[in-house]
C-alpha positions as CSV (number, residue, x, y, z in Angstrom):
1,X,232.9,71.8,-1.7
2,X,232.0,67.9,-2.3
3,X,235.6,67.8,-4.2
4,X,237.6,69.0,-1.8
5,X,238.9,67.1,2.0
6,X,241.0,67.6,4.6
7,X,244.0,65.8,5.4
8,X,243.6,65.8,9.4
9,X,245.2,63.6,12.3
10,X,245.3,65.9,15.5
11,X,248.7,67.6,14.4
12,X,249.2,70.7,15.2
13,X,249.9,71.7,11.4
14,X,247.3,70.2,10.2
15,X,245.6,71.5,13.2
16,X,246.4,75.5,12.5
17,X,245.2,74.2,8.6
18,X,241.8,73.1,9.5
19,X,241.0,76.6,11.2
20,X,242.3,78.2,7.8
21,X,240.4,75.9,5.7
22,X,237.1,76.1,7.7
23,X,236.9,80.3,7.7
24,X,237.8,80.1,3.9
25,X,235.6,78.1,3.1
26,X,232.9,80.0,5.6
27,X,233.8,83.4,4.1
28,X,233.6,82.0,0.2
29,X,230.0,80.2,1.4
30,X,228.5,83.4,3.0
31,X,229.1,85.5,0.1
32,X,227.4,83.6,-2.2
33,X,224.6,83.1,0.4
34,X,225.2,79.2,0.9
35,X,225.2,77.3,4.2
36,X,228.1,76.1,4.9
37,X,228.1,71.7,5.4
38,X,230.6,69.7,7.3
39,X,234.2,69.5,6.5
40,X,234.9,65.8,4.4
41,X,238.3,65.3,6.5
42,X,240.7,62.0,5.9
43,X,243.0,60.3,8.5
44,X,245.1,57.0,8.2
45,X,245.4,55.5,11.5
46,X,248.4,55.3,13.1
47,X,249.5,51.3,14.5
48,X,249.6,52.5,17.9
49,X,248.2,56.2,18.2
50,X,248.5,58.1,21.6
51,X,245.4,58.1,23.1
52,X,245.5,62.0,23.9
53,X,245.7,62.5,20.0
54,X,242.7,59.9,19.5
55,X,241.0,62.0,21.8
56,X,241.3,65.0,20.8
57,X,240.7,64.0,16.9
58,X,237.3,63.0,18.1
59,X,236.4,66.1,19.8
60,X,237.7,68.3,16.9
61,X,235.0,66.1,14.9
62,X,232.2,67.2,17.7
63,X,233.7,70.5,18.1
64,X,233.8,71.4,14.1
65,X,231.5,69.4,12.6
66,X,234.4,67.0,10.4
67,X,232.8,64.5,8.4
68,X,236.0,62.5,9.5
69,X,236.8,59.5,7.2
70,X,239.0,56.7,9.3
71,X,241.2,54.3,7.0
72,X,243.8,51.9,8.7
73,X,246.8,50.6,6.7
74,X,249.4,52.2,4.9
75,X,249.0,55.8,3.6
76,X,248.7,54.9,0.4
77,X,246.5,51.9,1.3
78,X,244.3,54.4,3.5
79,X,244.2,56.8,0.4
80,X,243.2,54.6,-2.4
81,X,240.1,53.0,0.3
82,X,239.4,56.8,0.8
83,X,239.0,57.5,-3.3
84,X,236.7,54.3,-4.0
85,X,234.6,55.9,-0.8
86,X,234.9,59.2,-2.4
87,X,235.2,59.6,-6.1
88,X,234.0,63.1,-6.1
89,X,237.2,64.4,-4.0
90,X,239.9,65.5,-6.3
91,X,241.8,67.6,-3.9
92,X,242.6,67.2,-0.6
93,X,244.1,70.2,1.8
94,X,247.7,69.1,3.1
95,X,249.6,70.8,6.5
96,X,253.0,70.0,5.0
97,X,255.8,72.5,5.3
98,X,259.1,72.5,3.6
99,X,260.5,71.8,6.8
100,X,258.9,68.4,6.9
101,X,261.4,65.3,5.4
102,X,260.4,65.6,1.7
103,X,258.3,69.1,2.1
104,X,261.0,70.6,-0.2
105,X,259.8,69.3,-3.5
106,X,256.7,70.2,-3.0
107,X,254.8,72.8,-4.5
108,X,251.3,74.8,-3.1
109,X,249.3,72.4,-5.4
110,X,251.5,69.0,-6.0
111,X,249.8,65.9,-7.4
112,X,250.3,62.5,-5.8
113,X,253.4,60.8,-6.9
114,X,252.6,58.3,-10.4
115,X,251.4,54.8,-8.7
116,X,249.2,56.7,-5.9
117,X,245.8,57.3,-6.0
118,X,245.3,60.4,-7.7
119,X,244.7,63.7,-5.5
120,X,245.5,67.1,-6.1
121,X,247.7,67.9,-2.9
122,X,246.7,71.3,-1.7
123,X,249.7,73.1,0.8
124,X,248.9,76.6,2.1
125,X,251.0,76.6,5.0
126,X,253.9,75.4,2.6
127,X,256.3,78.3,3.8
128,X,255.2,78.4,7.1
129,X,257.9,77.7,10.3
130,X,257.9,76.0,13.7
131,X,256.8,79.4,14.8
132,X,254.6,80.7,12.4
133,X,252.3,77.7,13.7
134,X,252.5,78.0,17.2
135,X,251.9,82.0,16.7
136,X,248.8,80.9,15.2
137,X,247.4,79.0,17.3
138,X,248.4,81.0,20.1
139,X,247.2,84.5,18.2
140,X,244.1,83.0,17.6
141,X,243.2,80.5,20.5
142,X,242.9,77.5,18.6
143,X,242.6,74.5,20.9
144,X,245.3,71.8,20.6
145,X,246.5,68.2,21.4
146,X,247.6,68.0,25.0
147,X,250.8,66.3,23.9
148,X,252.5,69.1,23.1
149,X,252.5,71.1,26.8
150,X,254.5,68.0,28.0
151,X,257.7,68.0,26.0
152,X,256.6,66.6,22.2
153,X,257.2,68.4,18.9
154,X,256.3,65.9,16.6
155,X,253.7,63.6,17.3
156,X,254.0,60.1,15.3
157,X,252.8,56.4,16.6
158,X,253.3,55.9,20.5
159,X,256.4,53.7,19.1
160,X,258.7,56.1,17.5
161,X,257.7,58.9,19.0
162,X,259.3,60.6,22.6
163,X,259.3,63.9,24.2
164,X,261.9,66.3,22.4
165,X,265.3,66.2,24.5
166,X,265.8,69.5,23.6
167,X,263.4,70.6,25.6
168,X,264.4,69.1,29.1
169,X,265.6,71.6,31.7
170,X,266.2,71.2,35.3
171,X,264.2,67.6,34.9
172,X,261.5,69.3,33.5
173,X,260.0,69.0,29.8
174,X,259.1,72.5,28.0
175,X,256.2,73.0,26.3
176,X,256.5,72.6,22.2
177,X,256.3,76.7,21.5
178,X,259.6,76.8,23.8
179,X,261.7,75.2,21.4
180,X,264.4,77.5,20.4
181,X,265.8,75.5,17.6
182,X,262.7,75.0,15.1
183,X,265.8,72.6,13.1
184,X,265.0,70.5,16.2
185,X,261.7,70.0,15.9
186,X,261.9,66.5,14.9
187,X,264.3,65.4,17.5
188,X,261.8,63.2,19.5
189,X,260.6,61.0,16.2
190,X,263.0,58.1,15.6
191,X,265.0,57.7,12.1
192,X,262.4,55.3,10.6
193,X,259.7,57.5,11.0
194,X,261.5,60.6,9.5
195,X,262.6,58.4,6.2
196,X,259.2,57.7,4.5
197,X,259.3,58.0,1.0
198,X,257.8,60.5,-1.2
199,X,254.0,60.9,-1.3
200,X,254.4,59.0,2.2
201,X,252.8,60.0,5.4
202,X,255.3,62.9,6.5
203,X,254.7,64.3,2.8
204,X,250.9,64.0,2.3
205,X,249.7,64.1,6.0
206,X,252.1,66.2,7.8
207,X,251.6,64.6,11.3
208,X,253.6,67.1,13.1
């Protein structure tokens, strides 16, 4: 278990992941009879993060015992502080889906792109949709970010991220589940944040 981390910044993929991670990993630990320790999990920090997603980061920590790493910086800045920290990890579990910008070259185990710090990139809920998350978390009463009763989608930094437009009616934002479209998923993040290159932030973290 000391090899393996958790890519996790309140998301609701990554979110949905950490549930599926946790019980695997509780499952594999029980039948061999071993306890089962705290969860190494790795966030970069965003410039300007909402303070509802800060918030409910830290009581996922509390809540699921995360041995949460913080790194600010770029991705790949906050990736290669979080390998000198932790040499032993040499895969890290990913909540990308092919519908994220880049998720489409992407395999269930992709490596970091040459030049980054070398992780094996694990993505279980590669072929999973819009909906397949939200009937998750909804089948299975996971708790979730607040942001995402009021009207967001996507959650990014408090800069380039807005309520999805597609989900105003009568004056009114729609929960996130509502969304009809799950193509529209990303209509509340602005262009700059939905261009990141790959092995970028959208690719390895999946802040969705």
């Amino acid at each position: 278990m000391e090899h393996i981390a958790l890519s996790f910044n309140g998301g609701k993929d990554c979110t949905a992941l950490m549930h599926l991670v946790r019980a695997a990993l509780h499952k594999h630990n029980t039948a061999r009879g071993r306890p089962t320790t705290a969860l190494v999990s790795f966030c970069v920090l965003y410039k300007k993060p909402f303070p509802e997603v800060d918030c409910f980061v830290k009581s996922s920590v509390g809540r699921y015992s995360l041995g949460l790493v913080e790194k600010s910086g770029s991705m790949q800045q906050g990736l290669q502080a979080f390998k000198d920290d932790h040499p032993e990890v040499q895969a890290i579990f990913v909540g990308t889906r092919r519908d994220d910008p880049y998720g489409d070259k992407l395999d269930f185990f992709s490596p970091t792109d040459a030049g980054w710090p070398q992780f094996m990139r694990v993505n279980p809920i590669l072929d999973w949709t819009f909906d397949d998350v939200w009937g998750f978390i909804h089948g299975a009463a996971v708790p979730y970010c607040s942001l995402y009763d009021h009207g967001y989608t996507s959650l990014g930094d408090v800069e380039t991220t807005v309520r999805n437009p597609a989900l105003l009616k009568d004056g009114v934002y729609q929960p996130a589940w509502s969304l009809a479209n799950g193509c529209l998923e990303r209509s509340g993040r602005s262009a700059s944040s939905s261009s990141q290159p790959s092995g970028s932030l959208d690719v390895f973290a999946a802040s969705n």
